[in-house]
N, C-alpha and C positions, 0 to 999 in steps of 0.2 A: 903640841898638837898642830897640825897642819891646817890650813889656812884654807876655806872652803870661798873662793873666784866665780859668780856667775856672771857668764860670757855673754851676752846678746847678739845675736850676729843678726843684720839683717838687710840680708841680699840673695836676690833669685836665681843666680847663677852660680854655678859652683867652681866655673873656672876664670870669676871674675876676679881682679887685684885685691877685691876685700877679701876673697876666698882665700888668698894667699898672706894678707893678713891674719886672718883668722888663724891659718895652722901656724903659725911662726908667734903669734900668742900663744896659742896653746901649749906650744913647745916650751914656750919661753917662762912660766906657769909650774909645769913640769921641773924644769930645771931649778926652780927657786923654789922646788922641794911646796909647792901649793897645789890644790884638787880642784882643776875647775869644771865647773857644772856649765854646761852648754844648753840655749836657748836657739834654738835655730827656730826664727818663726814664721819662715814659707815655708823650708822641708816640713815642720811640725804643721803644716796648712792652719795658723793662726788666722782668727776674723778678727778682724781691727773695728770693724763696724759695732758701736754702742747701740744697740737696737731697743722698741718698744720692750718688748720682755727682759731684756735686761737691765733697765731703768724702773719697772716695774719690782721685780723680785731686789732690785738695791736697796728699797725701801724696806723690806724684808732682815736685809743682811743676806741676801743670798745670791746666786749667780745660776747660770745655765750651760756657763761655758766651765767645760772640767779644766780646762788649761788656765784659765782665767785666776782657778784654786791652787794649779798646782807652781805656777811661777808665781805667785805669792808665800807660797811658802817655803821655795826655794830663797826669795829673795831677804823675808825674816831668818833663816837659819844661816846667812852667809858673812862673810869677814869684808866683802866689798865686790865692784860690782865693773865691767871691762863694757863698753858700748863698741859695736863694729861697724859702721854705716855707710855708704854714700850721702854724699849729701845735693840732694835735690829741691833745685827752684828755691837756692838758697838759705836750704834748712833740713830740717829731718822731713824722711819720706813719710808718706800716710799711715804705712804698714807701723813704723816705728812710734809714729805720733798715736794710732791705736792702741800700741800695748801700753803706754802711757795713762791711755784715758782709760781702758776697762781692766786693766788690774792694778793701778791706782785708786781709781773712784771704789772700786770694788774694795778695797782696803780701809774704805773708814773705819779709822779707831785702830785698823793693822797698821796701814801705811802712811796716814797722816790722820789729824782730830782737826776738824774745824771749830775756832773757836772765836770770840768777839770782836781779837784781835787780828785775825786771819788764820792763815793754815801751817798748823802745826806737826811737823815732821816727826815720824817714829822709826823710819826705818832708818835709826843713829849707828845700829850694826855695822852699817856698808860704810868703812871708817873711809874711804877714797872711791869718785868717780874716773873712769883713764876714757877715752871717747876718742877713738880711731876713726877719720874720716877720710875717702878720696873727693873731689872735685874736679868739675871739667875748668871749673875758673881756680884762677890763681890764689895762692891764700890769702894773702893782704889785700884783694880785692873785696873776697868776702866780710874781711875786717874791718876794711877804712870803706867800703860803698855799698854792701849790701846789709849792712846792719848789725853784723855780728853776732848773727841770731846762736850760733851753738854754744859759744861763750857766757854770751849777756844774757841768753832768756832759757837756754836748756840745763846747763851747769850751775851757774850764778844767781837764779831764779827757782826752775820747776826740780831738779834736784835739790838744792837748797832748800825748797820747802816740804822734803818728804823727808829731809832728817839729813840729805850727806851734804858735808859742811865744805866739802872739798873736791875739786877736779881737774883734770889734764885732758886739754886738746891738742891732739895730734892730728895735722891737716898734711895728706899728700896733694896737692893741689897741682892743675894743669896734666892731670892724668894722661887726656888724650894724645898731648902729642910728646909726652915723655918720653926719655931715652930709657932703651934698657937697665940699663948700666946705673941708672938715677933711679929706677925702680926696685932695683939687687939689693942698693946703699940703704934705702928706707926700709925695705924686707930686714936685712942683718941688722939695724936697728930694734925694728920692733921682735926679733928675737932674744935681742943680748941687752936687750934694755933693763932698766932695775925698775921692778913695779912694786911702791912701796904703798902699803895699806894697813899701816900702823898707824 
């Protein structure tokens, strides 16, 4: 049985470097004989904003946002789970940090149970996180002086505590004044790479 991949993608531009990440996943997805299901959440016009009604009906178990349901339930029926991002102001963007908070929180009891001893993870399904990043700064900057936030507190942390035990960061760093040629290398990379979620 083929191996059901949701993709996150999440960048506003379509002819930006993650964009070209993105397809050379895809492909790469394709090739290793797996079906991935894509989340594009600007072209999908995602609200990232937790608002009063929605805080309201959580208490409920229910939600206002249809998208909010229906990537939750993409993300329980899946084999694991491909993050594609820039990363801004040294961490994940707002847009990204939002689908975090309202179709996680919206998840209690789906996607994690809080419990005496903290927060315990459900979605054990998604057996690997992979987390594709560019950067206008260097990578071992972000590592050794900006805190290591996509490593230490997005992977090793807030993934960790919704159930996946495991992840790979991938940092193209110093984007903007890249060479071509250094852009091609990382491209043929993220297409012929072995993306294992077993």
């Amino acid at each position: 049985m083929m191996k059901k991949i949701v993709v996150v993608y999440c960048h506003p531009y379509n002819q930006s470097f993650n964009h070209a990440v993105l397809e050379q996943v895809l492909t790469n997805l394709h090739h290793q004989n797996m079906t991935p299901e894509l989340i594009d959440l600007y072209a999908e016009q995602f609200t990232p904003v937790y608002d009063a009604e929605e805080l309201r009906l959580f208490h409920q178990g229910k939600t206002h946002d249809p998208l909010v349901t229906k990537y939750l339930d993409m993300l329980r029926n899946a084999d694991g789970i491909i993050f594609i991002t820039p990363v801004w102001w040294n961490d994940l963007p707002g847009m990204l940090k939002g689908f975090i908070d309202k179709v996680m929180k919206e998840g209690e009891g789906l996607s994690h149970t809080v419990t005496k001893t903290g927060v315990h993870g459900e979605l054990t399904n998604l057996k690997h996180a992979y987390v594709f990043t560019t950067s206008t700064s260097p990578t071992f900057y972000l590592r050794m002086w900006c805190g290591n936030a996509i490593r230490k507190i997005f992977i090793k942390v807030t993934l960790k505590q919704l159930g996946i035990k495991s992840g790979t960061w991938l940092n193209f760093g110093s984007i903007s004044t890249s060479k071509p040629e250094k852009r091609q290398t990382y491209l043929k990379k993220c297409g012929e790479m072995t993306l294992d979620f077993s």
